[in-house]
N, C-alpha and C positions, 0 to 999 in steps of 0.2 A: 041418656048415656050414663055405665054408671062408672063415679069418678076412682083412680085407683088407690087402692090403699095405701096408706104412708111405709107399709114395707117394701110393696110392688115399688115404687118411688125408688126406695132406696136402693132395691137390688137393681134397677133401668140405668142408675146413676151410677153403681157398682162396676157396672157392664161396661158403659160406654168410657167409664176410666180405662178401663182393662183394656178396653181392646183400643183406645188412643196409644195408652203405654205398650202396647205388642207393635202395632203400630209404627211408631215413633220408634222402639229399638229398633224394628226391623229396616228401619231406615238410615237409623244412625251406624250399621255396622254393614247395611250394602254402600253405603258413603265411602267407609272407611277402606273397604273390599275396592272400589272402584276407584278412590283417589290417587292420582298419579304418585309415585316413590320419591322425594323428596333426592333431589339432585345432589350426589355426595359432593363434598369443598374438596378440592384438588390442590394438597399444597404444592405450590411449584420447587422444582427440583435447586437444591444450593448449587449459586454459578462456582466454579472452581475457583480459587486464590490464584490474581494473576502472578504468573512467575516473577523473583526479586527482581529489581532490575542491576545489572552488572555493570559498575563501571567500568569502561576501558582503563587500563591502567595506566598513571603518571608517564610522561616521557621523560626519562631520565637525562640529564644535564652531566654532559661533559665535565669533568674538572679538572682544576689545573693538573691534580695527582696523575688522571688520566692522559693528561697534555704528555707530560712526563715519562708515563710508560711506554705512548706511541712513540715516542722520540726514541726511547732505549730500544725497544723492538727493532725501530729501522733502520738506528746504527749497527745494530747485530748483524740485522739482515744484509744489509750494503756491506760489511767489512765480510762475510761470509759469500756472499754473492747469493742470500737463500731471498725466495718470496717474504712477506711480509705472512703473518697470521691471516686468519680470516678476525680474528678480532679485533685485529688491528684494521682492517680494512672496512669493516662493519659501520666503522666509525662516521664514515663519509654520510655527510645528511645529517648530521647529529645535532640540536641545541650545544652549544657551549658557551661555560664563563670561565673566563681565565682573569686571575689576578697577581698585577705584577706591582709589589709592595718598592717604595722610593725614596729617595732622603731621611734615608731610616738615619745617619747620621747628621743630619740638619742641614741646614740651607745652603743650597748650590752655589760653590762661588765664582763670582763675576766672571764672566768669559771660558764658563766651562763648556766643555763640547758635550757633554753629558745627552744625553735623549730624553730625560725625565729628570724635571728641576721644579725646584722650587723657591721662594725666597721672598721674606717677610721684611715691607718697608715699613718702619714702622710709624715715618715722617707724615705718611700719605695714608696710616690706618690700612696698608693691603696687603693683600696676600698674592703672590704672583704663582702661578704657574705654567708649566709650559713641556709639552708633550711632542717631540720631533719624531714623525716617523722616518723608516731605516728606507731607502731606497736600495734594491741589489739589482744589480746588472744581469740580463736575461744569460749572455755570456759565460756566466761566473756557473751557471748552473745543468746547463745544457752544451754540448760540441759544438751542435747544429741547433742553435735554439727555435723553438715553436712558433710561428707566424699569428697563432691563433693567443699567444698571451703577449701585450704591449708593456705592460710594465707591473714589476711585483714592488710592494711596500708591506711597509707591518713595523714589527718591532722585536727586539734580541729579547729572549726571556732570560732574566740572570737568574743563579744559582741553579740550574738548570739537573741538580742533580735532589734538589728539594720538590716536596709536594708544598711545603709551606705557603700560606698566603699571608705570615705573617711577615715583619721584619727580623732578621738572622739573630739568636740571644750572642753573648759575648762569646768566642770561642772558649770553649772546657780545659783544650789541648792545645799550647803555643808552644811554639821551637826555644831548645835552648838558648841560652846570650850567645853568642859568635856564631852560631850556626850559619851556614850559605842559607840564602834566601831561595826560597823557589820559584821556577819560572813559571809565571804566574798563565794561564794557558789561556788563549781568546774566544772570543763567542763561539757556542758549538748549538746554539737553537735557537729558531726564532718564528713566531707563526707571521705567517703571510698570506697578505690579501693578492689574489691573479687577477690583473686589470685584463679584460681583452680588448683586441682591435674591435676599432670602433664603439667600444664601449663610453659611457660619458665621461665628460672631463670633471665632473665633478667627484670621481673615485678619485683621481691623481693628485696628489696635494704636491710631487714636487719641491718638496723640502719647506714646504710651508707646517709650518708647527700650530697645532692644538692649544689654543694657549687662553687663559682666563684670568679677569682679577676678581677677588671678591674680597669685600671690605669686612676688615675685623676689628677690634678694637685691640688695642695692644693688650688689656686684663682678661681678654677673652680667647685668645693662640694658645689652643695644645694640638703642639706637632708633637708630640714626645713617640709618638709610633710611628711618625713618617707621615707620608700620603699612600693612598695606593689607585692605580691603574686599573680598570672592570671593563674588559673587553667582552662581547658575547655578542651572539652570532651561529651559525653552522660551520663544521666541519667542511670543508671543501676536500675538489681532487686536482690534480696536476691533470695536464691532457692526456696524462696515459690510465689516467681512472684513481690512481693511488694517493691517499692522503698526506704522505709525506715525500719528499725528496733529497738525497744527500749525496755529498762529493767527499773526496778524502784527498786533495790538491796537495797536501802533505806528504800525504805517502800513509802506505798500510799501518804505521807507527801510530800514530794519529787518528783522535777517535773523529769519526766520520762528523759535518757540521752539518745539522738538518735542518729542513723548514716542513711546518705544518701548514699546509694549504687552508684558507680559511674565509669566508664571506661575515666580515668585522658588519655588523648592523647600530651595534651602539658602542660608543667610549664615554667610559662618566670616569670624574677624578671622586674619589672619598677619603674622608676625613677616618681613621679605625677610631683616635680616640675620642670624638664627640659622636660619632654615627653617622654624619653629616653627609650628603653628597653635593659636592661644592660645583660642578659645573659636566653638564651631557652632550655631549655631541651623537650626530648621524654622519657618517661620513658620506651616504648617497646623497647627504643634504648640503651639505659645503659649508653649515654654518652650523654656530652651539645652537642646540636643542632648548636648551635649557639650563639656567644658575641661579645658584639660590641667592634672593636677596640681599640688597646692602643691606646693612644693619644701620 
């Protein structure tokens, strides 16, 4: 056999590159022809921004100012013979705090009939106080009075023609020297708790007074503002639905004497000039809440 020459060699070797490499393309681009399309990335959709959240708004608190204008409204309305407002009447169901400021002139003296007293031993380091609620006769305010209310208490607001919760500054305007005195006019408001039949006996205090000691040290008494009374609670209604009630036992001359119906939940005494709250009651409780420490 004869063997082939070293060109033939080289072109057999030439060839079978060639045709590996045609080969091999042709495989590498039916691959590529055939390979499945690459799964496009999906980005997910943005969630929306949950909506703000909205608080309900604050329930607004009765105050004394407000006490105040209910009372004018109803004397209007009673000496008129008109309905009361709707705003006046809105009132019913309401939070209130009512503050009635006391011994704005110092300490109660001995055997006073007063309803809010006060009076500093200073033998015994105390401070006494003492809070009488007002009993009124169901009589005094009804012809034929209601079966369904057993006994009203509370307490007379003075100055009743102030919003103030402070203690009164010194009058601006005094009467002449000789001048007649004037007749000085009696309670014409007061808020009140409606006891009903059958309700417990622990609402009825019955001339039992709210009363507290709490020990001071004699270098440590600043009454120079008084004490004050923080009554709060809701708005109540009389059985005829209406937050207030008034007579005019006077005569039409006479401005009408009202009470605001009211469900008393707490009584605290406070201190204005320290900040102090010196002793809490519940009156559904029969007893103090709560007094601040002896010292």
């Amino acid at each position: 056999m004869r063997e082939p020459s070293p060109r033939t060699s080289r072109l057999a070797i030439a060839g079978a590159l060639a045709t590996l490499i045609v080969v091999g393309g042709s495989g590498f681009l039916l691959g590529r022809r055939t390979a499945p399309a690459p799964v496009p990335i999906v980005m997910p959709a943005p969630q929306p921004a949950p909506p703000p959240r909205v608080e309900p708004p604050a329930e607004r608190i009765v105050q004394r100012a407000d006490i105040v204008g209910l009372a004018d409204a109803a004397a209007d309305a009673a000496a008129s013979g008109a309905q009361l407002p709707a705003t006046a009447t809105g009132l019913v169901g309401k939070r209130f705090e009512l503050v009635l400021p006391f011994g704005c002139d110092g300490p109660t003296p001995e055997g006073s009939s007063a309803s809010l007293q006060w009076r500093y031993d200073a033998a015994a380091s105390a401070l006494r106080i003492k809070a009488v609620p007002t009993a009124w006769a169901k009589a005094e305010w009804w012809q034929t009075p209601p079966d369904t209310v057993e006994a009203m208490e509370g307490f007379w607001i003075e100055r009743p023609w102030s919003s103030s919760t402070a203690c009164p500054a010194a009058p601006a305007i005094s009467t002449a020297p000789g001048s007649d005195a004037f007749t000085l006019p009696g309670q014409t408001l007061g808020i009140v708790q409606l006891i009903g039949a059958g309700a417990s006996r622990q609402l009825v205090r019955d001339g039992k007074p709210y009363e507290a000691v709490v020990r001071v040290a004699p270098d440590a008494v600043n009454l120079s503002q008084g004490l004050r009374l923080h009554l709060a609670g809701r708005i109540g209604g009389f059985p005829d639905g209406q937050p207030t009630r008034c007579v005019q036992s006077g005569g039409r001359e006479q401005r009408p004497v009202c009470l605001v119906a009211a469900a008393i939940e707490k009584i605290e005494i406070r201190n204005p000039a320290s900040g102090e709250t010196l002793a809490v009651w519940e009156p559904t409780a029969d007893a103090r809440a709560d007094v601040r420490p002896d010292e």
